[in-house]
MIBA-657388 format. One record per atom (N, C-alpha, C, O, CB): residue in one letter; x, y, z; residue number from 1; atom name. Coordinates in Angstrom, 3 decimals. Glycine has a CB too. Layout:
A_X_Y_Z_NUM_CA;
...
***
This chain:
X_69.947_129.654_117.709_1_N;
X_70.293_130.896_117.032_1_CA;
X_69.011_131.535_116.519_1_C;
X_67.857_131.231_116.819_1_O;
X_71.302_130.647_115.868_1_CB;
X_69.431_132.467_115.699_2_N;
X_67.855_132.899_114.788_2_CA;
X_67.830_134.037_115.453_2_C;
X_68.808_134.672_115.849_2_O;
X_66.203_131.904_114.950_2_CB;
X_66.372_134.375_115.615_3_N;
X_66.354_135.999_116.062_3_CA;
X_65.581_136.075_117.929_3_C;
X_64.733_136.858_118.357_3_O;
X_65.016_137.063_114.577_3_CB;
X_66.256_135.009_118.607_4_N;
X_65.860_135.270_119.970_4_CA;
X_66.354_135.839_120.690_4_C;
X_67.523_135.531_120.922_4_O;
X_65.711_134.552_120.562_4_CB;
X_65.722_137.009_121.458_5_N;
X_66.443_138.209_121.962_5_CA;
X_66.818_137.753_123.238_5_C;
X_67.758_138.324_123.789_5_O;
X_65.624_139.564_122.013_5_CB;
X_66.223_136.782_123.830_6_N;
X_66.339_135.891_125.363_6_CA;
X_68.179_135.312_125.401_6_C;
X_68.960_135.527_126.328_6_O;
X_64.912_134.058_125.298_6_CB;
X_68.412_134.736_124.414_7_N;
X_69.759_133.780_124.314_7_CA;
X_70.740_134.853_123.778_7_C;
X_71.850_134.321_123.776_7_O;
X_69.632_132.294_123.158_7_CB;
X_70.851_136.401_123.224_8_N;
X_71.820_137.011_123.060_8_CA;
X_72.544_137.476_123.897_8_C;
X_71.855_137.908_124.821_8_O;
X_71.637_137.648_122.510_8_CB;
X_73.867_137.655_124.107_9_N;
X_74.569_138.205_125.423_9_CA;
X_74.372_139.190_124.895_9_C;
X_73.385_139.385_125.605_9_O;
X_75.999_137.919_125.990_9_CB;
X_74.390_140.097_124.240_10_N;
X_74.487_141.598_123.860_10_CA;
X_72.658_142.250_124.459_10_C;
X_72.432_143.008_125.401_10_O;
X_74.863_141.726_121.685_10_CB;
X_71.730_141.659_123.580_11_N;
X_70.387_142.250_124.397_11_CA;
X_70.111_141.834_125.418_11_C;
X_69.232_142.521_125.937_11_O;
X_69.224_142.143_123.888_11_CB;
X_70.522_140.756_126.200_12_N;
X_70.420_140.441_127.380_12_CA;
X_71.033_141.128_128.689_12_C;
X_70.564_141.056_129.825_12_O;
X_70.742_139.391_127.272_12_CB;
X_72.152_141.790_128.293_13_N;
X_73.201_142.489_128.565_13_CA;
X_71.933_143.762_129.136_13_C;
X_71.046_144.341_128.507_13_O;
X_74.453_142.748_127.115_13_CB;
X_72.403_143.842_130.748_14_N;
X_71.564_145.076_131.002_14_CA;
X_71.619_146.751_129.879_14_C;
X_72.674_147.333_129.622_14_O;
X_72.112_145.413_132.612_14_CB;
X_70.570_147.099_129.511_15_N;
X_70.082_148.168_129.042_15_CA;
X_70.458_147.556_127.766_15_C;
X_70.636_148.363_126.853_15_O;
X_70.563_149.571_129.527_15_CB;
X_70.629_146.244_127.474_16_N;
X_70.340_145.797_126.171_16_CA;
X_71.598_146.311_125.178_16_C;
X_71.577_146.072_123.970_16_O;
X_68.846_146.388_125.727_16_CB;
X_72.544_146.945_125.737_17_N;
X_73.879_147.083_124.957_17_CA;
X_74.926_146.481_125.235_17_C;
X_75.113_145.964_126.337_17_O;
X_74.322_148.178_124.916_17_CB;
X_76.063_146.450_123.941_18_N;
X_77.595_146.162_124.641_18_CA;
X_78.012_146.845_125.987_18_C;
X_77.416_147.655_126.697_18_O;
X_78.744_146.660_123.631_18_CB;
X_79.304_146.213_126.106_19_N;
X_80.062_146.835_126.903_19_CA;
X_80.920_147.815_126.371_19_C;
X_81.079_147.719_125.154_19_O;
X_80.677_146.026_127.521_19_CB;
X_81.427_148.589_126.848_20_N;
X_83.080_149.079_125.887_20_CA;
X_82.386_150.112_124.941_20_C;
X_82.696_149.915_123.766_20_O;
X_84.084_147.499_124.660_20_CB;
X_81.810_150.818_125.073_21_N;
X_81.077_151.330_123.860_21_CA;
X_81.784_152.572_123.944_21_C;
X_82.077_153.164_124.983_21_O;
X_79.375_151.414_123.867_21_CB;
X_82.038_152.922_122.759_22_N;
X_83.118_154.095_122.870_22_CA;
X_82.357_155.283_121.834_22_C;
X_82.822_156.411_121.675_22_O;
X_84.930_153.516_122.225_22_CB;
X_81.230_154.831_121.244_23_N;
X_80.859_155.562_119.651_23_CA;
X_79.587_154.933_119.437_23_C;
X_79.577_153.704_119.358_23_O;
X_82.010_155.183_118.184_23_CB;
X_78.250_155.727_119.303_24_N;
X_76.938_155.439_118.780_24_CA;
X_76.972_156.103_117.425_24_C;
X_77.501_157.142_117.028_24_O;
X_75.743_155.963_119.718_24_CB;
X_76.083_154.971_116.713_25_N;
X_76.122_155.970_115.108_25_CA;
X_75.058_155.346_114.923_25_C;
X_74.618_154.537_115.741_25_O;
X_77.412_155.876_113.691_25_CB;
X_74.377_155.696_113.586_26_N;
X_72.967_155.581_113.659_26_CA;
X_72.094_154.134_113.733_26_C;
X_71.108_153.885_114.427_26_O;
X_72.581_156.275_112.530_26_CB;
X_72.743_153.347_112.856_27_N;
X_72.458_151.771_113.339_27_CA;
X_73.023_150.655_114.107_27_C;
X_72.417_149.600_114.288_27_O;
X_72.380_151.193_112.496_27_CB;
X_74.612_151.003_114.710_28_N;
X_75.390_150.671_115.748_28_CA;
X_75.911_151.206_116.775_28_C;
X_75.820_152.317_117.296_28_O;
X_76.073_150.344_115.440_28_CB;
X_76.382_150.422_116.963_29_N;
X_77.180_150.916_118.589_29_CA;
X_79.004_150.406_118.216_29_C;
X_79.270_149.437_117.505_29_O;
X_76.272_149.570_120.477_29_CB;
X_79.841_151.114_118.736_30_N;
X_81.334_150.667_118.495_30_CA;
X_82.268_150.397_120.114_30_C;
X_82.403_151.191_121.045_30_O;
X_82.135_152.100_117.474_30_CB;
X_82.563_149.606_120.033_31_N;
X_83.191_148.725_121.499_31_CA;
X_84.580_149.095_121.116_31_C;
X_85.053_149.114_119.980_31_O;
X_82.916_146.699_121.689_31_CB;
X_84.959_149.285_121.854_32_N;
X_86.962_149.648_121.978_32_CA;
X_87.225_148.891_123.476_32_C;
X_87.074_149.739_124.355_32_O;
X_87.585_151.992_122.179_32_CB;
X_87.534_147.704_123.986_33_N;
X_87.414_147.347_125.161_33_CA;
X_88.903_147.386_125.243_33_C;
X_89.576_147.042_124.272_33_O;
X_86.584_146.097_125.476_33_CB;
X_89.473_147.807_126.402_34_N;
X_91.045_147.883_127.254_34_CA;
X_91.733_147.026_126.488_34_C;
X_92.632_147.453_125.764_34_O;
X_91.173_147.347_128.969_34_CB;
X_91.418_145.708_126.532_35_N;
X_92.060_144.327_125.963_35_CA;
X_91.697_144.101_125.061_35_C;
X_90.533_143.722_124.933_35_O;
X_91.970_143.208_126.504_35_CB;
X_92.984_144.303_123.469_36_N;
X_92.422_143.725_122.582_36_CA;
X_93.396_142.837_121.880_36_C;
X_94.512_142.659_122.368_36_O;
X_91.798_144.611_121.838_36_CB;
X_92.993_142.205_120.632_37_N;
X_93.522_141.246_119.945_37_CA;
X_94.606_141.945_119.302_37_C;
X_95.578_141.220_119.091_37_O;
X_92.597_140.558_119.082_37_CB;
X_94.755_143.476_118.824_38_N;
X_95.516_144.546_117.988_38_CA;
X_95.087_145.593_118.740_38_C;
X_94.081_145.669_119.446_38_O;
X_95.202_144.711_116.375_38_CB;
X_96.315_146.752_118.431_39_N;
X_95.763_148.173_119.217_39_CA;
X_94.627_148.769_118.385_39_C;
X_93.958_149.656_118.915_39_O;
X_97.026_149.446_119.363_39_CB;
X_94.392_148.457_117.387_40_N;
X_93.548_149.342_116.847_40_CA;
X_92.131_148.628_116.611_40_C;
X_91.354_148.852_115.683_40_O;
X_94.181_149.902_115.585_40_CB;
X_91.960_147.637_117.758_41_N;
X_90.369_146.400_117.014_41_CA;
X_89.238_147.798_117.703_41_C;
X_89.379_148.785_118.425_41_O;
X_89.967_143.813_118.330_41_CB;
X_88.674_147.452_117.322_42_N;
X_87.105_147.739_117.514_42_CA;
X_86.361_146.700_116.854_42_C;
X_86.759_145.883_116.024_42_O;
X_86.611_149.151_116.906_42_CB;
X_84.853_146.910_117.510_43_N;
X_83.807_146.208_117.207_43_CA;
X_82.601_146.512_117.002_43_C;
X_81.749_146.171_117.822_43_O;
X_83.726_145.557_117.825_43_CB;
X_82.233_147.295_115.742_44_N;
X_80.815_147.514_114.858_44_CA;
X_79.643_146.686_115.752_44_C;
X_79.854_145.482_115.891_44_O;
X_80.956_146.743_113.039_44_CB;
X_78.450_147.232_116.355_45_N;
X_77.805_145.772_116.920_45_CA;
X_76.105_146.657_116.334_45_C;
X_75.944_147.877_116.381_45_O;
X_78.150_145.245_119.336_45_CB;
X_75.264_145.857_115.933_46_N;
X_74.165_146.484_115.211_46_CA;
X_73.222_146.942_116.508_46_C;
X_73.375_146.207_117.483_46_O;
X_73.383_145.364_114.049_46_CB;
X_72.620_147.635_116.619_47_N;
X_71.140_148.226_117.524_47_CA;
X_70.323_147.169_117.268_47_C;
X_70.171_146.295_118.122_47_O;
X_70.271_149.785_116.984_47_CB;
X_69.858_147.130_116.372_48_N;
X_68.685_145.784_115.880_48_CA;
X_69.080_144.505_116.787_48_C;
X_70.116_144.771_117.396_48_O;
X_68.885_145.203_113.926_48_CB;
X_68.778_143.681_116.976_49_N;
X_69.059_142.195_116.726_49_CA;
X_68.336_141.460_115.782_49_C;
X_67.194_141.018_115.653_49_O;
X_68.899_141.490_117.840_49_CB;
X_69.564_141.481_115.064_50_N;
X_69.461_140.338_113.623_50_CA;
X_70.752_139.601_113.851_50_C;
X_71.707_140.130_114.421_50_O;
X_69.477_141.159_111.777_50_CB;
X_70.762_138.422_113.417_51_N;
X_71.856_137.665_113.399_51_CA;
X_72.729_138.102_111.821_51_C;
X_73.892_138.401_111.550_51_O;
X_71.305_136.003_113.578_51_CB;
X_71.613_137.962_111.127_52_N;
X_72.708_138.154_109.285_52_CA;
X_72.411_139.157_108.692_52_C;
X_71.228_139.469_108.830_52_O;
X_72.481_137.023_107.886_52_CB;
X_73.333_140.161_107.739_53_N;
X_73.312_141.595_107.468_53_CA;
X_71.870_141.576_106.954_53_C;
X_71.008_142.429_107.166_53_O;
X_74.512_142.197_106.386_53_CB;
X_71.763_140.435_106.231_54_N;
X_70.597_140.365_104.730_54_CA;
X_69.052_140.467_106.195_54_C;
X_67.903_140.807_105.914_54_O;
X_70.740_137.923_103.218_54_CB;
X_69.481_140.112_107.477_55_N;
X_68.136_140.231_107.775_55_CA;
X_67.591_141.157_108.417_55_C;
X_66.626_141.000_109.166_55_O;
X_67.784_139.389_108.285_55_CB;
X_68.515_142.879_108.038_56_N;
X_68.334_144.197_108.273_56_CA;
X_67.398_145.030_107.620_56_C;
X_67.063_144.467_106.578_56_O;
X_69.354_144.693_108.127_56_CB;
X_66.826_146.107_107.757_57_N;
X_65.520_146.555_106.377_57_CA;
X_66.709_146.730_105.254_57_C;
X_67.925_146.706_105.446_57_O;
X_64.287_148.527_106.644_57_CB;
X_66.081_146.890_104.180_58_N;
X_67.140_147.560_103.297_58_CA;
X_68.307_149.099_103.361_58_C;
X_69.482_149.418_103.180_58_O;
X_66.293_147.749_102.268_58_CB;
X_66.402_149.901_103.918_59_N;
X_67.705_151.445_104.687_59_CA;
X_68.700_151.134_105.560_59_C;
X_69.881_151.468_105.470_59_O;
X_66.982_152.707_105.782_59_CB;
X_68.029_150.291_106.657_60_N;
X_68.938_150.125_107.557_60_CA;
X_70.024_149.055_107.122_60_C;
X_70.920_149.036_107.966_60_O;
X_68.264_149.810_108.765_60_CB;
X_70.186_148.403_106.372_61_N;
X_71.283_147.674_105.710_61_CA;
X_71.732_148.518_105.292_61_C;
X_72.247_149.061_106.269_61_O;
X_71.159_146.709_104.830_61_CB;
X_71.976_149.192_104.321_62_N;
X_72.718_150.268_103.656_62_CA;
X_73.389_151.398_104.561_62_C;
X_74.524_151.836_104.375_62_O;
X_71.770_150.920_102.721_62_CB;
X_72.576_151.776_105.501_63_N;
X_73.306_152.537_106.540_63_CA;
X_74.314_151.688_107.817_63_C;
X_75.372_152.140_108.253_63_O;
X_72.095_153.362_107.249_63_CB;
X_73.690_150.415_108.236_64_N;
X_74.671_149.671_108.872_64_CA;
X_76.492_149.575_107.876_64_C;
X_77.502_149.702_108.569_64_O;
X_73.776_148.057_109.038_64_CB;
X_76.608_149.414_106.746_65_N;
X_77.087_149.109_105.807_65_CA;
X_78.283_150.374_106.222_65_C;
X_79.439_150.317_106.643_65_O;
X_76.094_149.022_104.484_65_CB;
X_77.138_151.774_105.783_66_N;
X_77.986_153.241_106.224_66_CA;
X_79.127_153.529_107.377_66_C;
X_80.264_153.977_107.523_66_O;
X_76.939_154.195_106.685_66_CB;
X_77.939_152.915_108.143_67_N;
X_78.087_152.857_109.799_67_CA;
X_80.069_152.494_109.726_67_C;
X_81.008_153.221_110.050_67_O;
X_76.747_151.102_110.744_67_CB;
X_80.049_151.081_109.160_68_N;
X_81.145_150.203_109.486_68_CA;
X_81.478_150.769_108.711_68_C;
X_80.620_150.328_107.945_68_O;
X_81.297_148.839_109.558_68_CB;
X_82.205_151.683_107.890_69_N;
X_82.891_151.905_107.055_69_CA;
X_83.483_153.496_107.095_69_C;
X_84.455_153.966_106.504_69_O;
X_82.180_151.476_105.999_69_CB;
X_82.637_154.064_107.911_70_N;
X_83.250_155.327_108.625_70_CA;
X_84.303_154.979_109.906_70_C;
X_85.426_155.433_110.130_70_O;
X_81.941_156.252_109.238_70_CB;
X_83.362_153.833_110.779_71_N;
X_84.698_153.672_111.386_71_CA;
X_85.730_152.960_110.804_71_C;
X_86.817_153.216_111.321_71_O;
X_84.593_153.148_112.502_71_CB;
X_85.757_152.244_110.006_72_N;
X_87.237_151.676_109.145_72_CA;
X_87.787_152.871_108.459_72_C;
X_88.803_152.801_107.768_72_O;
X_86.954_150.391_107.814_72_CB;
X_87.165_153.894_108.634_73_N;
X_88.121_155.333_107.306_73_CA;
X_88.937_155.540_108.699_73_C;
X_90.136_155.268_108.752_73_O;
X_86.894_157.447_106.367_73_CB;
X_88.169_156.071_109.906_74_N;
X_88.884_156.434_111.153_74_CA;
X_89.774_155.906_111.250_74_C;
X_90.883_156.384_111.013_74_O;
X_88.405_156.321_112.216_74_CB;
X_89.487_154.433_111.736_75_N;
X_91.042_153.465_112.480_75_CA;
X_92.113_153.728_111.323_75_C;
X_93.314_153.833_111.572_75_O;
X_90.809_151.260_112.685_75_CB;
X_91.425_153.852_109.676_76_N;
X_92.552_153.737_109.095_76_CA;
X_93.222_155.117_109.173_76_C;
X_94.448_155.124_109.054_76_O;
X_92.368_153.203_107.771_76_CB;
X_92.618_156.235_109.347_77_N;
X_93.328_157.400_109.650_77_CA;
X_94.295_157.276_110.634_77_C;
X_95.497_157.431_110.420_77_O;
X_92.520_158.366_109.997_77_CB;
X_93.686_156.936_111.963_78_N;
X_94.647_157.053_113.079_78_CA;
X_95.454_156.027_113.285_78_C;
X_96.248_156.147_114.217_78_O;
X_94.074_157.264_114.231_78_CB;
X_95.469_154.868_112.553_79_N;
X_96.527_153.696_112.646_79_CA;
X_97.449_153.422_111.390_79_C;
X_98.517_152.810_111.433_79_O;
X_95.757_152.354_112.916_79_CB;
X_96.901_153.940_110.332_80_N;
X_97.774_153.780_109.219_80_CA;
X_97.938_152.648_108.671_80_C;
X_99.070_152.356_108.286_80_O;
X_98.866_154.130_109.444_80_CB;
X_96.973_151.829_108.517_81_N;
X_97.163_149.844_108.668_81_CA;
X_97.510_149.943_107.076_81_C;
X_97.149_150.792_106.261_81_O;
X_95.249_148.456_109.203_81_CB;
X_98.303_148.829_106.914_82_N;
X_98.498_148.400_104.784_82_CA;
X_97.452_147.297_104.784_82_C;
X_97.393_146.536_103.818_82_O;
X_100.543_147.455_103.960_82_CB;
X_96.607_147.167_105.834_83_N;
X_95.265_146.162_105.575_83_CA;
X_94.503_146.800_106.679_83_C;
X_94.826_147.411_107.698_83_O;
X_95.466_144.267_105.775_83_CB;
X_93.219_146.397_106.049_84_N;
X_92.095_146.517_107.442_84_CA;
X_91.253_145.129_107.333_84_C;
X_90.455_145.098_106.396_84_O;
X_90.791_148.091_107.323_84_CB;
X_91.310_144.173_108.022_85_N;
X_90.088_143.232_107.915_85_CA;
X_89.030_143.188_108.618_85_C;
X_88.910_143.731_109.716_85_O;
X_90.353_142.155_108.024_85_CB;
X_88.143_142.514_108.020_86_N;
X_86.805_142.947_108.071_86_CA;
X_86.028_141.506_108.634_86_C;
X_85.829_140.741_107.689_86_O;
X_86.281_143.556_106.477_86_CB;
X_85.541_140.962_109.967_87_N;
X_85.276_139.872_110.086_87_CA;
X_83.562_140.156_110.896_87_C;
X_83.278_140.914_111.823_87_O;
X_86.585_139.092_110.848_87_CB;
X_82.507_139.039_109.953_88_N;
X_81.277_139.031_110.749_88_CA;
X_81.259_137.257_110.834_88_C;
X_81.182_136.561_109.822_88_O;
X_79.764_139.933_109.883_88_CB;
X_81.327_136.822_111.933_89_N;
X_80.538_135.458_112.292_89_CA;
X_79.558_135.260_112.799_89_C;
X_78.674_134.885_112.028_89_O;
X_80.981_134.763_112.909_89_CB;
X_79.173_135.383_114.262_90_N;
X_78.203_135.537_114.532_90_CA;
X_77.484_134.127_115.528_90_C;
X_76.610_134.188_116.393_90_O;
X_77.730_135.936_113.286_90_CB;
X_78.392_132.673_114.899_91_N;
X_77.785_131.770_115.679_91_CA;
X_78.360_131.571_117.672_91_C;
X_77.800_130.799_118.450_91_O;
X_78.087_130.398_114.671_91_CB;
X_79.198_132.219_117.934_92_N;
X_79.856_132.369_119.494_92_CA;
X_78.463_133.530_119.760_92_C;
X_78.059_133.422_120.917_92_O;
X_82.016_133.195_119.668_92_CB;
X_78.171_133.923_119.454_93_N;
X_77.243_136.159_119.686_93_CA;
X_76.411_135.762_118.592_93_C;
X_76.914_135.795_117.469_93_O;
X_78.538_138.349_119.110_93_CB;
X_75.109_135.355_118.740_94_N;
X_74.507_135.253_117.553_94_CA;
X_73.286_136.887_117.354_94_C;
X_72.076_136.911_117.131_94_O;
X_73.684_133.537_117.632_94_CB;
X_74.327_138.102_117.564_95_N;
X_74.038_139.290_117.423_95_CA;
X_74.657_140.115_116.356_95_C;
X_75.784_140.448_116.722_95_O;
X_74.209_139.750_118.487_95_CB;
X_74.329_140.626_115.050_96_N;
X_75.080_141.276_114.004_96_CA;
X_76.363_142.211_114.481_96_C;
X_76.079_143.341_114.878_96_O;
X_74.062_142.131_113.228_96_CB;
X_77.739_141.817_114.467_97_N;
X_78.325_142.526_114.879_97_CA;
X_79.775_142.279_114.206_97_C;
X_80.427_141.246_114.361_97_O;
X_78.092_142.484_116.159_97_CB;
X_80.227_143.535_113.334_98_N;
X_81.866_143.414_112.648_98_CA;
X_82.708_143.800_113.149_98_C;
X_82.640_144.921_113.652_98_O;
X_82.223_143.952_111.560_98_CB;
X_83.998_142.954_113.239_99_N;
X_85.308_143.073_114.278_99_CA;
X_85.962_143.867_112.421_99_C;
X_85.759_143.814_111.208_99_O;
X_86.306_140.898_115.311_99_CB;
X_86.818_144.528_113.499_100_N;
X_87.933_145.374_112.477_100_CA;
X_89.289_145.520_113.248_100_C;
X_89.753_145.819_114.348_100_O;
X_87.366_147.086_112.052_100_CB;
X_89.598_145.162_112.116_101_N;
X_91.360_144.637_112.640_101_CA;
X_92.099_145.676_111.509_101_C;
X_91.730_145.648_110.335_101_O;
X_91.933_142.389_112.255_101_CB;
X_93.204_146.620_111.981_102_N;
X_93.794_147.227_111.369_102_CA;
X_94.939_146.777_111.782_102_C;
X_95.364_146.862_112.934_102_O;
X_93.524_148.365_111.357_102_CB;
X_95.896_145.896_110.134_103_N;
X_96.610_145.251_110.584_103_CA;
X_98.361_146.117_109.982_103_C;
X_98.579_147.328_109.996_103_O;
X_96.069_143.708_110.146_103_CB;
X_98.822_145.597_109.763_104_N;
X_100.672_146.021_109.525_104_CA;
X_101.652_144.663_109.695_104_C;
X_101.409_143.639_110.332_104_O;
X_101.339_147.314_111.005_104_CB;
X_102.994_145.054_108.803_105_N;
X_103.545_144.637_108.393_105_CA;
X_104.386_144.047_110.110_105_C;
X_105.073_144.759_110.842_105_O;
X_103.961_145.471_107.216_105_CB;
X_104.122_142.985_110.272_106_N;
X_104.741_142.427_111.622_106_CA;
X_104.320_141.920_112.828_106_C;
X_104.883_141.359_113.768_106_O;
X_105.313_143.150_112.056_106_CB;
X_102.652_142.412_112.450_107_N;
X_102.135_142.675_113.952_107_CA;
X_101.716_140.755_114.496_107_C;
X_102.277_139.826_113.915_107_O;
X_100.303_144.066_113.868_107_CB;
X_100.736_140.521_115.587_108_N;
X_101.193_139.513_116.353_108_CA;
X_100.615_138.119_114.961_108_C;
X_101.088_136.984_114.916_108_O;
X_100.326_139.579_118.253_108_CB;
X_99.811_138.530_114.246_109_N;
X_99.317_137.930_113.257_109_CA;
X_99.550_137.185_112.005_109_C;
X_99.063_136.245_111.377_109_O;
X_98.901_138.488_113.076_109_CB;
X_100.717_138.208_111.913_110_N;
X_101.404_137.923_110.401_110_CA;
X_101.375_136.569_110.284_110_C;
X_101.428_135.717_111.171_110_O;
X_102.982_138.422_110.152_110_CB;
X_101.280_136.447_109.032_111_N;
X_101.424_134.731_108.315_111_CA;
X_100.277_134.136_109.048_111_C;
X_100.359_132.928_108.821_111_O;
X_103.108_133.660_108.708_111_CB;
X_99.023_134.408_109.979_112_N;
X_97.961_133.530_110.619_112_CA;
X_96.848_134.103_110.780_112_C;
X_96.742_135.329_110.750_112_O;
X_98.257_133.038_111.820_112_CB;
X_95.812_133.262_110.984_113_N;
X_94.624_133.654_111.175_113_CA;
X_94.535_134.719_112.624_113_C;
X_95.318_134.600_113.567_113_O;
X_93.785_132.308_111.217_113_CB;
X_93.662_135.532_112.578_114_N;
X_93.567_136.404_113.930_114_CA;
X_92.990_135.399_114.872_114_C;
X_92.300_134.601_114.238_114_O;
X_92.554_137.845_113.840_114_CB;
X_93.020_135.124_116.241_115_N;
X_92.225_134.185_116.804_115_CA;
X_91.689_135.178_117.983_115_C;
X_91.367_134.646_119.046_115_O;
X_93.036_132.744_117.241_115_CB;
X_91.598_136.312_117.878_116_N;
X_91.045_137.147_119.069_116_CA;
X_90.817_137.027_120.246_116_C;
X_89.765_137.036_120.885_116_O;
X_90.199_137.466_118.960_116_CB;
X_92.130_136.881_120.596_117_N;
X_93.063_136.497_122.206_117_CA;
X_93.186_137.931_122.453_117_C;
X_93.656_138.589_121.525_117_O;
X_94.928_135.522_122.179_117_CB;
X_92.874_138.508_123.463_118_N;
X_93.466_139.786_124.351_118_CA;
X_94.969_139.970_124.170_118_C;
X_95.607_139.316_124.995_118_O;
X_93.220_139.571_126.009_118_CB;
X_95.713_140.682_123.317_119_N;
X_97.043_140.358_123.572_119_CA;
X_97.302_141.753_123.902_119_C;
X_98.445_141.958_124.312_119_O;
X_97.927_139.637_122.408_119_CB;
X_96.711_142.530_123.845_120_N;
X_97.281_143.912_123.921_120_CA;
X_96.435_145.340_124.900_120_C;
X_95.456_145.940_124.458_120_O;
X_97.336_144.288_122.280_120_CB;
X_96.897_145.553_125.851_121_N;
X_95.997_146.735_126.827_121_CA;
X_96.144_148.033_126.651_121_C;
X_97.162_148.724_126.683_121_O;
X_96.265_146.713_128.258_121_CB;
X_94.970_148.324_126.451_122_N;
X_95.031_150.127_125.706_122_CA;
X_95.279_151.135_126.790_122_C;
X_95.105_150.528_127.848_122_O;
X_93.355_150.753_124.921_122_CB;
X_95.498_151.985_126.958_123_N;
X_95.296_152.953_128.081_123_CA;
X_94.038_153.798_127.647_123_C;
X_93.570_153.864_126.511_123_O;
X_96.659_153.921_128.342_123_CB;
X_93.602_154.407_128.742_124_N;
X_92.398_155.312_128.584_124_CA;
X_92.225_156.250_127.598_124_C;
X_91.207_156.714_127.086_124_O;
X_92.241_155.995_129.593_124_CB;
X_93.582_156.481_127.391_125_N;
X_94.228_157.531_126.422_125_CA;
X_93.739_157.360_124.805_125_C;
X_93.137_158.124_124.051_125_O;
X_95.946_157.336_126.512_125_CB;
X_94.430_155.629_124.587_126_N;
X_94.101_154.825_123.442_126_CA;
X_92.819_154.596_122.980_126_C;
X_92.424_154.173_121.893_126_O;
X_94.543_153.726_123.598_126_CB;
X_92.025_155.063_124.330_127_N;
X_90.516_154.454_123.834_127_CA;
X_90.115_156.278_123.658_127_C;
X_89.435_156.660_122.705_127_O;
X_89.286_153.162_125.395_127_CB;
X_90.410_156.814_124.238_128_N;
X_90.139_157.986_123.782_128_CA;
X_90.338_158.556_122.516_128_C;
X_89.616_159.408_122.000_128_O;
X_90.592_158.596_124.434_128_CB;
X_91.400_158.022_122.012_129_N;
X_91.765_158.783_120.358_129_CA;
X_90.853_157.995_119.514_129_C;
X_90.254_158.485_118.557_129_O;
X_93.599_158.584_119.638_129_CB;
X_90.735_156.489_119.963_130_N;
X_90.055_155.904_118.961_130_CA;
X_88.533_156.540_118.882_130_C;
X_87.840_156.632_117.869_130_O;
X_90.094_154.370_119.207_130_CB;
X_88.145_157.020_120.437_131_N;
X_86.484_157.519_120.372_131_CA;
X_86.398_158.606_119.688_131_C;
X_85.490_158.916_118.916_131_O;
X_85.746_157.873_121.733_131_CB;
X_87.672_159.414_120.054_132_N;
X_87.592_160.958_118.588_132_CA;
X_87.764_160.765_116.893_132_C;
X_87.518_161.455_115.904_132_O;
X_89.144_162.165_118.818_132_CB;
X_88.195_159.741_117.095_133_N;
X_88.722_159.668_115.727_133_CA;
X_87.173_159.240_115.012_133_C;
X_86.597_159.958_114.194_133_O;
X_90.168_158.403_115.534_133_CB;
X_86.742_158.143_115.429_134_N;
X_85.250_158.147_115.369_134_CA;
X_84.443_158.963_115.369_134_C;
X_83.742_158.984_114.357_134_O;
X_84.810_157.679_116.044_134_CB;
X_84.219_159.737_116.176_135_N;
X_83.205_160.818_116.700_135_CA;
X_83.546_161.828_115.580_135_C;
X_82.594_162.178_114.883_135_O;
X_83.458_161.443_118.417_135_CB;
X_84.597_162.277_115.340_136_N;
X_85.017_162.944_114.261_136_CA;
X_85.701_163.164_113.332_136_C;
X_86.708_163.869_113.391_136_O;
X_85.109_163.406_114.362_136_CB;
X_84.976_162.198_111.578_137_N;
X_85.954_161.917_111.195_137_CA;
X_86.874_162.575_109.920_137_C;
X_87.619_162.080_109.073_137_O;
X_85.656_160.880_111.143_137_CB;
X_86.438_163.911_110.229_138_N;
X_86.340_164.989_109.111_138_CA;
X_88.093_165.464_109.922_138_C;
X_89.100_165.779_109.287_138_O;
X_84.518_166.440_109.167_138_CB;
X_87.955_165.364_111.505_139_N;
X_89.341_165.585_111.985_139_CA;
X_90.416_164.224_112.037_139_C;
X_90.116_163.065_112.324_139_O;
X_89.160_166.187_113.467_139_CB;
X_92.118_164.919_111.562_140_N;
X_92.683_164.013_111.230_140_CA;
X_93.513_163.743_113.101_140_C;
X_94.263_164.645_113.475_140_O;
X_93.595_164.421_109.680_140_CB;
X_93.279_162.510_114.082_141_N;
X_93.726_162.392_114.647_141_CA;
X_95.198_162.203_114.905_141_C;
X_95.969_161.535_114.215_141_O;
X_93.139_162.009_114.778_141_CB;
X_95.580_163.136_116.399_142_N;
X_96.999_163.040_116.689_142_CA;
X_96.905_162.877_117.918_142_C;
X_97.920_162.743_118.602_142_O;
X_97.897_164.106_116.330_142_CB;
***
């Protein structure tokens, strides 16, 4: 682990980005991939490679911080969740990157841990509202 750019799938990853990238913002990138764990996951993933928030500059900590939290206003606009969780691990991807789960009363989770199994396929459509809703979040998506 640590900060080797050789062993990350994400910078290793030709042109050094995710896949699925639906939304650039100033210190991340946001993944909406077809298959997800919930309709509404996305995935915050940092530009830098750092493995832990604390080992970002301070601006850029504070704006990574922004980053993830504009898109959690979004999903929560366009999904309406009575939770949003907020998960960074990091030891599977040892690349800074927060999963967001906008969750509700029923969904495949309830009463358990998320284990981020593909359970659910978006249409092009789905990934589209989520990229506007992002891209703009001053507009209220429909």
């Amino acid at each position: 682990m640590g900060t080797d750019l050789e062993g990350c799938l994400i910078c290793s990853h030709p042109g050094g980005r995710p896949t699925d990238i639906v939304a650039e913002l100033s210190t991340a990138w946001v993944t909406a991939p077809i298959k997800a764990p919930l309709p509404g996951y996305v995935c915050v993933v940092a530009k830098r490679h750092v493995v832990e928030p604390y080992d970002l500059p301070n601006n850029e900590s504070a704006t990574f911080w922004d980053d993830c939290m504009q898109v959690a206003r979004a999903l929560s606009s366009l999904f309406a969740p009575t939770k949003m969780n907020y998960e960074i691990h990091g030891n599977t991807i040892p690349h800074l990157h927060m999963h967001l789960y906008p969750r509700h009363p029923g969904d495949v989770y309830e009463g358990r841990p998320i284990d981020n199994i593909p359970r659910f396929t978006r249409t092009l459509s789905d990934i589209d509202r989520i990229r506007r809703a992002i891209s703009n979040p001053s507009i209220s998506p429909t």
